[in-house]
C-alpha positions in Angstrom: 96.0 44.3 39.7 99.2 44.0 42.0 98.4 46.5 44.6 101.7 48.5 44.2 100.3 49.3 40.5 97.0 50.7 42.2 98.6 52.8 44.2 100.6 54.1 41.3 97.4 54.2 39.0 95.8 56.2 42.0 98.5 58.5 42.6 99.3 59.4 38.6 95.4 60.1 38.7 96.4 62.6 41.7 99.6 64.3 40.8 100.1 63.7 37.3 102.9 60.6 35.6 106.1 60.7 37.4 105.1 63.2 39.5 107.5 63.6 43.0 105.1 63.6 45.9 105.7 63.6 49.7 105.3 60.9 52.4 102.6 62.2 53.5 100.9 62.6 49.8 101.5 58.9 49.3 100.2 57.7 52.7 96.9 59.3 51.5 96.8 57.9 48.5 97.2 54.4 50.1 94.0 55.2 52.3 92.2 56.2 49.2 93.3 53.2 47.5 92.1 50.9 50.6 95.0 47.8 49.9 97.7 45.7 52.2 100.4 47.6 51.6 102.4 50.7 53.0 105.5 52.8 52.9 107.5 49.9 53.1 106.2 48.5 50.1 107.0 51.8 48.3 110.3 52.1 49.5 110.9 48.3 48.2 109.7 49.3 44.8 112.7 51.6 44.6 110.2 54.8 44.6 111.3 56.6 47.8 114.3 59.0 47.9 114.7 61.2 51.1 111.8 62.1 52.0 110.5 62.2 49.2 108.3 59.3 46.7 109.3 59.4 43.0 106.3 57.9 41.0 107.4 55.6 38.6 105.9 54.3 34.9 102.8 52.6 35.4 103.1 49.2 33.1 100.1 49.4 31.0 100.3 45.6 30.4 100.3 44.3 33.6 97.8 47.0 35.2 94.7 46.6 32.3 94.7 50.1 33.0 95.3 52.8 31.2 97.7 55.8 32.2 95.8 58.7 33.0 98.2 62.0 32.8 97.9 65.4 34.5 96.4 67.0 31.7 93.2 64.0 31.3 93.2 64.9 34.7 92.1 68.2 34.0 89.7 67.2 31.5 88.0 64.6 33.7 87.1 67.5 35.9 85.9 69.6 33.6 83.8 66.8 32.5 82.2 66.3 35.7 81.6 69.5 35.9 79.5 69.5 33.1 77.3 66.4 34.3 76.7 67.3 38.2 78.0 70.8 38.8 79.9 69.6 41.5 83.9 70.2 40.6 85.0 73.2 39.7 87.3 74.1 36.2 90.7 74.7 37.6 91.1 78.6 38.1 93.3 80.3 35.0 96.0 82.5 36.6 97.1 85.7 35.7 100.4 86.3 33.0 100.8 90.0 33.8 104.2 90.8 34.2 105.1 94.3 35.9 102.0 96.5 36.6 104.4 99.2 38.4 103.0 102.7 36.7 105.8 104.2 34.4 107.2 107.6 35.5 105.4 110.8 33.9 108.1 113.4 32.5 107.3 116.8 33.5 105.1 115.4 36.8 105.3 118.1 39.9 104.6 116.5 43.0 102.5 119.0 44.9 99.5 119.0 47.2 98.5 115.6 48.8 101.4 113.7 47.1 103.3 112.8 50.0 100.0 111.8 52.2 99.1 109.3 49.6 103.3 108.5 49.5 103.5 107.8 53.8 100.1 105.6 53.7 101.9 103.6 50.6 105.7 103.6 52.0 103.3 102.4 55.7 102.7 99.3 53.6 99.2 99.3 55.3 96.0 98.4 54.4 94.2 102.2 54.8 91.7 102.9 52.0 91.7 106.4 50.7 89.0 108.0 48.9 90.2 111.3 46.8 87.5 113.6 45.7 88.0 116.8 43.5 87.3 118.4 40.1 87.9 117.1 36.8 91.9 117.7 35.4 93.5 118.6 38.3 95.8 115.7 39.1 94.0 113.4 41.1 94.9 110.1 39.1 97.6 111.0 38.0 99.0 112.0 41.6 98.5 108.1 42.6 100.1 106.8 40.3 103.3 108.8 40.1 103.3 108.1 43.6 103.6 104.3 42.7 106.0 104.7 39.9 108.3 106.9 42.5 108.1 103.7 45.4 108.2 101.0 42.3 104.8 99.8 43.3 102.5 97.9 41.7 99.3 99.4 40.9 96.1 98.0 38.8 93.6 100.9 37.7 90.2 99.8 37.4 87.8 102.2 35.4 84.3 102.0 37.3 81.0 102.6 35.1 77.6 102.2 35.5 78.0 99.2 34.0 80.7 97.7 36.4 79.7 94.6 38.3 81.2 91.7 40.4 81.8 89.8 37.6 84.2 92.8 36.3 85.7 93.2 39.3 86.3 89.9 41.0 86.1 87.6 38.3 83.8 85.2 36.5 83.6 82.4 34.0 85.8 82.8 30.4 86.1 80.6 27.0 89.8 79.8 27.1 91.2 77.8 24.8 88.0 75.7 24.0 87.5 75.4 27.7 85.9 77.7 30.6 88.0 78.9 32.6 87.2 80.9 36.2 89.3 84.0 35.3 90.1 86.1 38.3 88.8 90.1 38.3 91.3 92.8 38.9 90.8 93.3 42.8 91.3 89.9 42.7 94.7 89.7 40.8 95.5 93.2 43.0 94.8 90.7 46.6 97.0 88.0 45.8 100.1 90.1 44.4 99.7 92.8 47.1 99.6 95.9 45.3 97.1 98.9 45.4 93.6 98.9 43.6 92.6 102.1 42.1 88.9 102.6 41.6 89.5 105.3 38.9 85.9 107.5 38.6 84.0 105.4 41.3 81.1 107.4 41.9 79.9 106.8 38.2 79.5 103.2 39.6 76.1 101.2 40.9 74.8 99.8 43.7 76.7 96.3 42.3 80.3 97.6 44.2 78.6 96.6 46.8 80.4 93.4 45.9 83.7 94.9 47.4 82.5 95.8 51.4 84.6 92.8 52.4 87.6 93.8 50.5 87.5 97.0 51.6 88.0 95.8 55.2 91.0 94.5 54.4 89.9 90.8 55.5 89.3 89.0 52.1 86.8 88.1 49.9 85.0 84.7 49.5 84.3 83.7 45.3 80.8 82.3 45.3 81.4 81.1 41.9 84.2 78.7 42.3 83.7 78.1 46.6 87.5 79.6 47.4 88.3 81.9 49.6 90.7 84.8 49.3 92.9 86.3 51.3 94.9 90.0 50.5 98.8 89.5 50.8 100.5 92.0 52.7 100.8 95.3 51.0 97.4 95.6 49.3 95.4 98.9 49.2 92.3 100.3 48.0 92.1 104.0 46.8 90.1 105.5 44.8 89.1 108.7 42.9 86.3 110.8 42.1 84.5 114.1 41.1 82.3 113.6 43.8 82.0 112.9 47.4 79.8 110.2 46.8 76.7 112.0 46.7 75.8 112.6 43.0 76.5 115.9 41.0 73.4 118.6 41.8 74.8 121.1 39.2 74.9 118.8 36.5 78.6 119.1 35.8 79.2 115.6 35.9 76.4 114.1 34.2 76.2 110.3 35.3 77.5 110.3 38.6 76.0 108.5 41.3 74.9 108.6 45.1 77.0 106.0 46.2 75.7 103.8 49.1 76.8 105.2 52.6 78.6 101.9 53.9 80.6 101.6 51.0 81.5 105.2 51.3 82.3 105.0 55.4 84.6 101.9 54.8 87.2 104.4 53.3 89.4 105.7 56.5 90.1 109.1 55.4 88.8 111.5 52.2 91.0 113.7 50.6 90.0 117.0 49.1 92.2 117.7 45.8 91.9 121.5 45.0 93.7 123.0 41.2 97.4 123.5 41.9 98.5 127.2 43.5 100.0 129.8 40.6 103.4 128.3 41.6 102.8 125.2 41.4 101.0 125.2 37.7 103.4 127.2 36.6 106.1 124.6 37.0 103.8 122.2 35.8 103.8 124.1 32.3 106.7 124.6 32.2 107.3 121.1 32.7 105.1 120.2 29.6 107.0 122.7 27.3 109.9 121.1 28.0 108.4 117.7 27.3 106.4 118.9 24.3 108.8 121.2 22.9 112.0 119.1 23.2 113.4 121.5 26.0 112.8 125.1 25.0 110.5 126.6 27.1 108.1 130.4 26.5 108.0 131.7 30.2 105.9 134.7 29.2 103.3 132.1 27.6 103.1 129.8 30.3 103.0 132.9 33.3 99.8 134.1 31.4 98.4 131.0 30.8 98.4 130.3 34.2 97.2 134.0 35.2 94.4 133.1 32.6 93.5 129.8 34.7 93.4 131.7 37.5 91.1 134.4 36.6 88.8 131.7 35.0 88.9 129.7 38.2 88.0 132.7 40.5 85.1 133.9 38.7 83.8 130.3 38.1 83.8 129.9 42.0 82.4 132.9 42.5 79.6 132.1 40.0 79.9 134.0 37.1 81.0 131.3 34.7 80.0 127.5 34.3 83.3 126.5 33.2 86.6 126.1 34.3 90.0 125.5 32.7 91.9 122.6 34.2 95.5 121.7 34.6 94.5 119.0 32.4 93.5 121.4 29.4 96.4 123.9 30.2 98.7 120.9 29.4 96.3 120.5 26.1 97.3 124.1 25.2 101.0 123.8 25.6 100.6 120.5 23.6 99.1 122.2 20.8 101.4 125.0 20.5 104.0 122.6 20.7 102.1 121.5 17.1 100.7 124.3 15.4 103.7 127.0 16.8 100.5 129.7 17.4 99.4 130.5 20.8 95.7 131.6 19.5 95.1 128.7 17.5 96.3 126.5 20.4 94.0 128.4 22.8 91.6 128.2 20.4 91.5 124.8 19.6 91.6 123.5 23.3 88.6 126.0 24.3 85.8 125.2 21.1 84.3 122.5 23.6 82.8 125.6 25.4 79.8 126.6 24.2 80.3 129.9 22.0 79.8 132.7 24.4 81.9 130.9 26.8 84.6 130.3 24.3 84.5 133.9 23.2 85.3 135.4 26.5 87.9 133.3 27.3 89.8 133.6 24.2 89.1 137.6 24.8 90.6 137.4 28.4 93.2 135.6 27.0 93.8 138.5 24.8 94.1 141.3 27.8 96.2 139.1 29.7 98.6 138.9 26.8 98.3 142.3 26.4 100.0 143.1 29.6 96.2 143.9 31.2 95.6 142.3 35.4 92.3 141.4 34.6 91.7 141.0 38.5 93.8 144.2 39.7 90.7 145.6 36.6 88.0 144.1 38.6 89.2 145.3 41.9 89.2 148.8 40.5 86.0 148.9 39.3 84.9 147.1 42.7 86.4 150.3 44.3 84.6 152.6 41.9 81.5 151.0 42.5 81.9 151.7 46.4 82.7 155.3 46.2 79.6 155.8 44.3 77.4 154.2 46.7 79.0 155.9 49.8 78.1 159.3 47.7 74.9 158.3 47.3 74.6 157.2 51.1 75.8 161.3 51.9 73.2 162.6 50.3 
């Protein structure tokens, strides 16, 4: 074989047939090939233009050797895979599109929205870690925040079942062939958006896997011997209805204590509290507008949220196990939007309580409608109580 013909045989095997390579490419090639001949050669063979080497035809009938194409290429790796475990299948890339959140009609920025806007407008990498009950926002919060700034956001769902494989990737039968398909942190590193680690503290001890991510310095694939490195821009947050330390009450069944490094790699924890009678009151209103194509029942959303806040008050204070969320407010107003009866709404949206749970809220429901300050009531009989004792004390 002519040696200009090996080198085109090599460098087809390389780059693929009538690929365009550079100088430098070729000069490799002609090392690997190991024959008399150089640049020169190539450029005599009509093959260089600029600086640049165009790869011509290979002529099958003067070589003995047939044309091996990009995709045989391909196959010839996976082969070898197969036989020695030495070469890895070519990693399959992502085809996601736009992962920026869309925008939430009705949404009410309140709270901690514009901390978790400044650390994404900073563009830094500053893991946040947001804690707080179930249906008050939390979530949602981040990604309004990334709708608002247009960025791009994956939201990963962590169970007890999430492992490294979910999360950074693992072997796939694509096509007929397996395929190293990248996890979402991974796809969230190399397109520099924020990872959201929706529910983490229902996870295991296997997110371990992310300590490196969440220093910001990159995370090295054992499977496929690559190293990766976070574009500009990337994030971690994530949200749960813990701090990290499991649930004593019982409340939410299934959470986990989550290892202390894991949890000290996130810079700052933010505390999400319900929304103040204000601001979930323009959140109702927001979903009656949404719900109820614009038309709006002020007297029905000021009790309901006067009804919230009742609930919420005695469940801190112990006297109930339950709570009603923003979240199951916006289930109400969705109902009524449905069934055109505030009862049945309420109704509907409180029969997950047990019965004697369910029957005193729909019954405070009922005073509140009724014109009655069910906390003006308690204070009164709070005051009552206290005259009696000091009477008791005279005596």
């Amino acid at each position: 074989m002519k040696a200009i013909d090996n080198f085109l045989v090599e460098a087809t095997k390389q780059y693929g047939e009538n690929a365009t390579i550079s100088i430098d490419q070729a000069q490799q090639v002609l090392k690997d090939i190991k024959r008399a001949i150089g640049i020169g050669h190539i450029r005599q063979a009509g093959m260089v233009v600029g600086n640049k080497v165009k790869l011509k035809t290979v002529n099958v009938a003067k070589t003995d050797v047939a044309v091996i194409t990009k995709k045989e290429v391909v196959k010839e790796v996976v082969e070898k895979t197969v036989q020695d475990n030495t070469t890895v299948n070519l990693v399959m890339g992502s085809d996601i599109q736009n992962l920026v959140p869309s925008p939430f009609e009705g949404f009410v920025s309140w709270g901690h929205h514009s901390t978790i806007k400044q650390v994404v407008k900073s563009g830094m990498f500053y893991p946040i870690f947001v804690t707080g009950l179930s249906g008050n926002g939390k979530t949602l919060m981040i990604e309004q925040v990334h709708a608002e700034l247009k960025k791009e956001l994956i939201r990963v769902n962590v169970t007890i079942e999430t492992d490294e494989d979910d999360l950074l990737g693992g072997f796939r039968l694509i096509n007929g062939e397996t395929k190293f398909v990248p996890g979402p942190v991974i796809e969230a590193m190399q397109r520099g958006c924020t990872l959201l680690l929706d529910e983490c503290d229902l996870g295991s001890n296997k997110l371990m896997c992310l300590q490196p991510v969440l220093e910001g310095k990159g995370v090295y694939l054992k499977k496929v011997n690559k190293w990766i490195t976070p574009k500009s821009g990337f994030n971690v947050m994530a949200t749960a209805n813990t701090k990290g330390k499991g649930s004593e009450d019982g409340r939410f069944i299934g959470t986990n204590i989550l290892n202390e490094a894991f949890l000290e790699r996130f810079a700052v924890t933010i505390e999400q509290p319900y929304a103040s009678n204000t601001v979930e009151k323009k959140i109702v209103l927001g979903s009656m507008k949404k719900y109820m194509k614009g038309a709006v029942d002020e007297k029905f959303a000021t009790n309901l949220v006067q009804w919230s806040e009742v609930i919420r008050k005695t469940f801190y204070d112990g006297g109930v196990d339950e709570v009603i969320s923003s979240r199951r407010l916006d289930h109400i107003v969705k109902a009524f939007a449905i069934f055109k009866d505030k009862m049945k709404s309420i109704e509907l949206c409180v029969s997950r309580f047990d019965t004697e749970v369910k029957e005193s809220f729909i019954e405070l429901y009922t005073k509140i409608d009724n014109g009655i300050d069910p906390l003006a009531e308690n204070k009164e009989e709070e005051e009552v109580k206290k005259e009696i004792v000091d009477d008791e004390n005279d005596f």
